[in-house]
PALUMBA-84513 format. One record per atom (N, C-alpha, C): residue number from 1; residue in one letter; x, y, z. Coordinates in pm, whole numbers, plus 50000, padded with zeros to 5 digits. Layout:
<atoms>
ATOM   num   residu       X       Y       Z
ATOM   NUM        a       X       Y       Z
...
</atoms>
This chain:
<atoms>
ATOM   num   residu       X       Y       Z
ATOM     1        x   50765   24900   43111
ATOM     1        x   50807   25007   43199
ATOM     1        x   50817   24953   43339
ATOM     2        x   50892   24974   43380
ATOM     2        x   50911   24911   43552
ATOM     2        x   51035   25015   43632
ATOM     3        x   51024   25012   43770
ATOM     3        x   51120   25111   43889
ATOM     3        x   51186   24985   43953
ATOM     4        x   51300   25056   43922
ATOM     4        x   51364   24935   44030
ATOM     4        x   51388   24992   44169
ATOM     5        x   51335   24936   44286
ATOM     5        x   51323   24970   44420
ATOM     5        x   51440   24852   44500
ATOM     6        x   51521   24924   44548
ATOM     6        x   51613   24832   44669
ATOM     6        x   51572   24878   44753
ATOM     7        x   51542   24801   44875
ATOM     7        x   51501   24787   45026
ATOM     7        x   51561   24675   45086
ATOM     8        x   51534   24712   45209
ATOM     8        x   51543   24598   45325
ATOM     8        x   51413   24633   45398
ATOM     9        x   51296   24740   45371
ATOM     9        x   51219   24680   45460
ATOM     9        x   51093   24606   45353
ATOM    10        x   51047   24494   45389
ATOM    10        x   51003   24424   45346
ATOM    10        x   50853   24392   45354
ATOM    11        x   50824   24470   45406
ATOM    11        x   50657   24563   45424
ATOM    11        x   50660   24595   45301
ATOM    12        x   50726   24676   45253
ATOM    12        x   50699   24788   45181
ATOM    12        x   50689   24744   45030
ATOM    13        x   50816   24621   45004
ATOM    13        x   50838   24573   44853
ATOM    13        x   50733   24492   44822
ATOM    14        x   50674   24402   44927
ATOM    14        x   50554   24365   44940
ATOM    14        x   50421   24438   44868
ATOM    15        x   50416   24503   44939
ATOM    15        x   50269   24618   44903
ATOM    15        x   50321   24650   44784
ATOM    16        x   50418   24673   44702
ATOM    16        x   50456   24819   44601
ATOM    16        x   50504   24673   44478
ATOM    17        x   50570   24562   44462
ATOM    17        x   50609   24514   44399
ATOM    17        x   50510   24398   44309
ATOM    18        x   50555   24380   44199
ATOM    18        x   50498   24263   44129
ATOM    18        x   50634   24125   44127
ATOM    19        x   50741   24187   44080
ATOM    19        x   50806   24111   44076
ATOM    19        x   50958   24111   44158
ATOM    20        x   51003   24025   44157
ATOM    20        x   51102   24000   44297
ATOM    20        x   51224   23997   44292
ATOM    21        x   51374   24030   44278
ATOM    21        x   51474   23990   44342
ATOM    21        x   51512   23968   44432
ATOM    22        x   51565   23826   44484
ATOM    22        x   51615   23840   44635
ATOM    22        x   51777   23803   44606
ATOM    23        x   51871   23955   44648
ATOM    23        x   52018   23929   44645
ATOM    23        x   52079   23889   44781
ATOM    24        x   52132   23742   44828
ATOM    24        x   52263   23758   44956
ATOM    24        x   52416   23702   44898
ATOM    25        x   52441   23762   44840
ATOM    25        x   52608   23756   44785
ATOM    25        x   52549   23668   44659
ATOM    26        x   52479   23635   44620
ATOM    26        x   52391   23602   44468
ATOM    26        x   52263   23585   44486
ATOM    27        x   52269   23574   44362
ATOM    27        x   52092   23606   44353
ATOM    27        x   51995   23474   44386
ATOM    28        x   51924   23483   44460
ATOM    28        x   51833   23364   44492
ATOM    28        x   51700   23339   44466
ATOM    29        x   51654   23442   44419
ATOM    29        x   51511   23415   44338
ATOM    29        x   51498   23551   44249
ATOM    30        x   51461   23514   44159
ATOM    30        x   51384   23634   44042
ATOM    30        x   51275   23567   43987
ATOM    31        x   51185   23675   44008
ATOM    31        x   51045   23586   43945
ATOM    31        x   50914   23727   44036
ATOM    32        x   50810   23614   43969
ATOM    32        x   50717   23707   44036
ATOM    32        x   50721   23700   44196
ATOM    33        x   50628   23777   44221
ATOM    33        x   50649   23786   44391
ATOM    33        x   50550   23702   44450
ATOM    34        x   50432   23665   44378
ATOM    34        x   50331   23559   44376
ATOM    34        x   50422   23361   44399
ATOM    35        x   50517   23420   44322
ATOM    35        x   50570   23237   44304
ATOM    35        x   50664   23235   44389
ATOM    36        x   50754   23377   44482
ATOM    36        x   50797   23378   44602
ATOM    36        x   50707   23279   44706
ATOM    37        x   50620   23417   44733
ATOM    37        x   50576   23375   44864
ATOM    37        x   50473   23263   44852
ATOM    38        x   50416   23162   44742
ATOM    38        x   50399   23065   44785
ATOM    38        x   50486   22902   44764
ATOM    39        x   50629   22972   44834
ATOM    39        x   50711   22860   44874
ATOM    39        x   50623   22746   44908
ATOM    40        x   50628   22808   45052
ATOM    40        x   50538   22729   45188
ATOM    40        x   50471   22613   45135
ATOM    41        x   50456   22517   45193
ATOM    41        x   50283   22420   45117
ATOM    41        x   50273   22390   45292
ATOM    42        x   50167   22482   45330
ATOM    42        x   50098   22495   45475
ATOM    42        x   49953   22514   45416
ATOM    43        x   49894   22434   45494
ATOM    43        x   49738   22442   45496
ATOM    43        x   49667   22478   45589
ATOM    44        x   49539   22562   45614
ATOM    44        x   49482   22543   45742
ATOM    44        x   49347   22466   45733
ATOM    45        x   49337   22425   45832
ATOM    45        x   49185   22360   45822
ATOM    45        x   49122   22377   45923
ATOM    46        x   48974   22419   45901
ATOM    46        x   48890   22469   46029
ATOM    46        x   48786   22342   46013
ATOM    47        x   48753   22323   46119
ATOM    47        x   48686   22225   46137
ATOM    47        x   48524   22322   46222
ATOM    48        x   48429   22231   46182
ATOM    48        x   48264   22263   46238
ATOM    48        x   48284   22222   46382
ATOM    49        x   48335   22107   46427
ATOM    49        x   48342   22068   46584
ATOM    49        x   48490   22043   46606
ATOM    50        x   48482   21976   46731
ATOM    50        x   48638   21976   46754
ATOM    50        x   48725   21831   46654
ATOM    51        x   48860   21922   46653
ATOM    51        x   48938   21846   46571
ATOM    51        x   48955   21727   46617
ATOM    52        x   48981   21636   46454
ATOM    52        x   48974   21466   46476
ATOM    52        x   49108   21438   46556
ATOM    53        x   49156   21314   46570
ATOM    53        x   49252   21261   46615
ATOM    53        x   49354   21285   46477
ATOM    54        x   49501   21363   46559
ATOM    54        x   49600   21346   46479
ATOM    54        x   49616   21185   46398
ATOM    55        x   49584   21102   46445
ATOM    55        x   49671   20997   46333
ATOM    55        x   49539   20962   46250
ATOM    56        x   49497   21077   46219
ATOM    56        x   49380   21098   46094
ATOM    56        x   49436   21072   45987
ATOM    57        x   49546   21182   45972
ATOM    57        x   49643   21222   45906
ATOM    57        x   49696   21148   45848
ATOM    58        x   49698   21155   45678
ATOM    58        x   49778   21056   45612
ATOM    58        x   49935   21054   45625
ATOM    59        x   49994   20972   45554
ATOM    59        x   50183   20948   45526
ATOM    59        x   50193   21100   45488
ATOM    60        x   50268   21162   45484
ATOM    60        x   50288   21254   45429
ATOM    60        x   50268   21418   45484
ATOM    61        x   50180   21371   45574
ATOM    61        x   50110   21538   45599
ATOM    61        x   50145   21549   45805
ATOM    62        x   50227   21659   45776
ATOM    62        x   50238   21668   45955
ATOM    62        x   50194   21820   46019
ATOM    63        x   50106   21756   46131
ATOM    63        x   50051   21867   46212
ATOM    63        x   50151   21947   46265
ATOM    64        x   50087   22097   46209
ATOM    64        x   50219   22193   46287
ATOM    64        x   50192   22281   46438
ATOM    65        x   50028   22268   46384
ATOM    65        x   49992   22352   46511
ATOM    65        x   49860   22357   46510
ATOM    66        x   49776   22295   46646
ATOM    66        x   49653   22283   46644
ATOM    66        x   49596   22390   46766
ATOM    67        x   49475   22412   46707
ATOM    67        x   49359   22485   46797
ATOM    67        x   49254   22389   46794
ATOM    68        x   49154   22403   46913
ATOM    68        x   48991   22359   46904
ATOM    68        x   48913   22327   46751
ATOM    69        x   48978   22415   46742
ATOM    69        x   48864   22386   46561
ATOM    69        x   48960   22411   46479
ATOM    70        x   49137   22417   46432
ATOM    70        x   49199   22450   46398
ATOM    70        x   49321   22389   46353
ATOM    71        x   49336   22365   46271
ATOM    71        x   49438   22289   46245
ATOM    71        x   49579   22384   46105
ATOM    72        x   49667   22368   46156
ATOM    72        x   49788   22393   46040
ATOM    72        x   49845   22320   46000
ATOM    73        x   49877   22221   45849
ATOM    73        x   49907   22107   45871
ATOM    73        x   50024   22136   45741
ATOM    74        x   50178   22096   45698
ATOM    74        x   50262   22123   45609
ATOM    74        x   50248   21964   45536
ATOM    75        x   50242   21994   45372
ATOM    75        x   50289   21878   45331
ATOM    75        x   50343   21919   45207
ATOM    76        x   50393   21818   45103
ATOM    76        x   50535   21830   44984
ATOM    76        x   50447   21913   44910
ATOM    77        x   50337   21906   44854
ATOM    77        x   50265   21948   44764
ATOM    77        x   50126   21922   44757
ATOM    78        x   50056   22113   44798
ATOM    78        x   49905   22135   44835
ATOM    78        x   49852   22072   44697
ATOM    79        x   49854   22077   44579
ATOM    79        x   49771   22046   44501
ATOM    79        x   49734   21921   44495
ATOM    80        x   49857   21798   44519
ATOM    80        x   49838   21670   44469
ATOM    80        x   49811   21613   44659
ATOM    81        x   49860   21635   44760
ATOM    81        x   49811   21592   44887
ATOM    81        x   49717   21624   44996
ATOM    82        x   49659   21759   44938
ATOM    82        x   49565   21834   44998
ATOM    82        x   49396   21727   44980
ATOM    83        x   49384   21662   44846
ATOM    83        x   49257   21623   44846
ATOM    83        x   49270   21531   44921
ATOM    84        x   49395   21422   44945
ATOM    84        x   49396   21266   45011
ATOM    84        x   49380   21305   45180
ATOM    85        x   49437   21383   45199
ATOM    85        x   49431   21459   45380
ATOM    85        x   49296   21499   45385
ATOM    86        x   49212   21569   45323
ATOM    86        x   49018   21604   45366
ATOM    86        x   48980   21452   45306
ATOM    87        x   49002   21372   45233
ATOM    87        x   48942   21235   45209
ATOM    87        x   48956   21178   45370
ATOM    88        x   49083   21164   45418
ATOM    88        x   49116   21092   45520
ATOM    88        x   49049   21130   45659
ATOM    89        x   49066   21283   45678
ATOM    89        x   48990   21334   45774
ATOM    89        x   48802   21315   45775
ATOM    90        x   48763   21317   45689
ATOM    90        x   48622   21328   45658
ATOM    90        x   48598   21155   45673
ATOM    91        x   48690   21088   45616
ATOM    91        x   48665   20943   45653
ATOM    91        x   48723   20926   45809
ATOM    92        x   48741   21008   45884
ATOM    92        x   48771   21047   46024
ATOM    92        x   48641   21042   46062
ATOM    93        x   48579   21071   46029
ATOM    93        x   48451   21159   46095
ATOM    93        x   48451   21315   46124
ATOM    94        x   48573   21354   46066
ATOM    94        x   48565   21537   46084
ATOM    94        x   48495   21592   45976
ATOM    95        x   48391   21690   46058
ATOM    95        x   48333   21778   45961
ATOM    95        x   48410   21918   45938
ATOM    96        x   48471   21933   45777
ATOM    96        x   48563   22085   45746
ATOM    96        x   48463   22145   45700
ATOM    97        x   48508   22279   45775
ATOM    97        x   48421   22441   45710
ATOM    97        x   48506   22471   45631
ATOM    98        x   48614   22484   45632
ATOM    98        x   48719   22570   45540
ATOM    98        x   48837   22504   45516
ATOM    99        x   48908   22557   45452
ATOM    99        x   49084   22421   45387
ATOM    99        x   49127   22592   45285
ATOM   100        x   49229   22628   45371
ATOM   100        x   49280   22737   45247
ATOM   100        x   49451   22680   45281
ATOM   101        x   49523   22775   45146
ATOM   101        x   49699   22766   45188
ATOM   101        x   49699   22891   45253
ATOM   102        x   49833   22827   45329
ATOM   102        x   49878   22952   45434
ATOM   102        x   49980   23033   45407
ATOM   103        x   50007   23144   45388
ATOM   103        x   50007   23247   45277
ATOM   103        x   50112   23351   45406
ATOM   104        x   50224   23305   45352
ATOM   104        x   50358   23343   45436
ATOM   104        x   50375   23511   45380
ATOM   105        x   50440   23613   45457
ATOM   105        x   50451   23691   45455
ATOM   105        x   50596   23710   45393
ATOM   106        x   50660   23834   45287
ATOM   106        x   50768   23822   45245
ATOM   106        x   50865   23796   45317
ATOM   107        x   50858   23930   45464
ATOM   107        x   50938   23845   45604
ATOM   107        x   50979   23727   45614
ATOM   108        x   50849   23644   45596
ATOM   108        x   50868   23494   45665
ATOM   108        x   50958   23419   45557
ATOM   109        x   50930   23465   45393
ATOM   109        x   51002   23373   45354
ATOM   109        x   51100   23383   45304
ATOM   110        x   51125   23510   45331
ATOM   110        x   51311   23578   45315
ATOM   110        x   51404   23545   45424
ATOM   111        x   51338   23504   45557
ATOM   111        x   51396   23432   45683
ATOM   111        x   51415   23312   45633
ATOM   112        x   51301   23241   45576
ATOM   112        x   51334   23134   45580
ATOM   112        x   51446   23056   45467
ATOM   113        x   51433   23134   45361
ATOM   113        x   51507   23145   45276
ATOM   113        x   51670   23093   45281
ATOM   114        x   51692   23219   45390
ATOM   114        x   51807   23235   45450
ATOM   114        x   51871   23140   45580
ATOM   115        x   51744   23105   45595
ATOM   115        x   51774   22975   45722
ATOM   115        x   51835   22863   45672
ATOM   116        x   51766   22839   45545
ATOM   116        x   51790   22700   45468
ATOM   116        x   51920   22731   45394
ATOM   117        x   51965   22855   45379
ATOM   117        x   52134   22894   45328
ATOM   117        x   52226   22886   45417
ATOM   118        x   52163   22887   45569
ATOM   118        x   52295   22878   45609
ATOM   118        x   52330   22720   45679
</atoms>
């Protein structure tokens, strides 16, 4: 049993949906809405003191945006490059409190979507 809901506001399909169409003159994703929005492979990492030196950072992994204890860092793929980046940092001398993915909003990745189409 399922409703099919068309919108453009994207709050809303969010909160109310499991699974996804995205139509712009064809169809560009169908699937769950879970395997949408984690396009992205963004990480954050909080650090206990202040953050190490960028060229911590292995091949592969680039800083997008840092705070004091804060780091956002994008790379090809969280599962297989996420452990070699906290190996590298920790062999930094940085102490991490936390390492989660960063968890784009449908907004963000229906923009972005569309960025990379045109």
């Amino acid at each position: 049993t399922g409703i099919i809901l068309s919108t453009h506001v994207l709050d809303e399909a969010e909160a109310l949906a499991d699974d996804l169409v995205v139509i712009d003159t064809r169809m560009l994703h169908a699937g769950p809405m879970s395997a949408f929005l984690s396009g992205g492979s963004e990480v954050v990492i909080e650090f206990a003191e202040a953050a190490p030196d960028p060229a911590a950072l292995p091949a592969g992994a680039s800083l997008l945006a840092s705070a004091a204890h804060e780091w956002r860092i994008a790379v090809a793929d969280v599962r297989h490059e996420v452990p070699a980046v906290i190996a590298a940092l920790v062999g930094a001398g940085a102490r991490i409190l936390s390492v989660r993915e960063a968890r784009q909003s449908l907004r963000q990745r229906y923009l972005e979507l569309l960025e990379k189409r045109a």
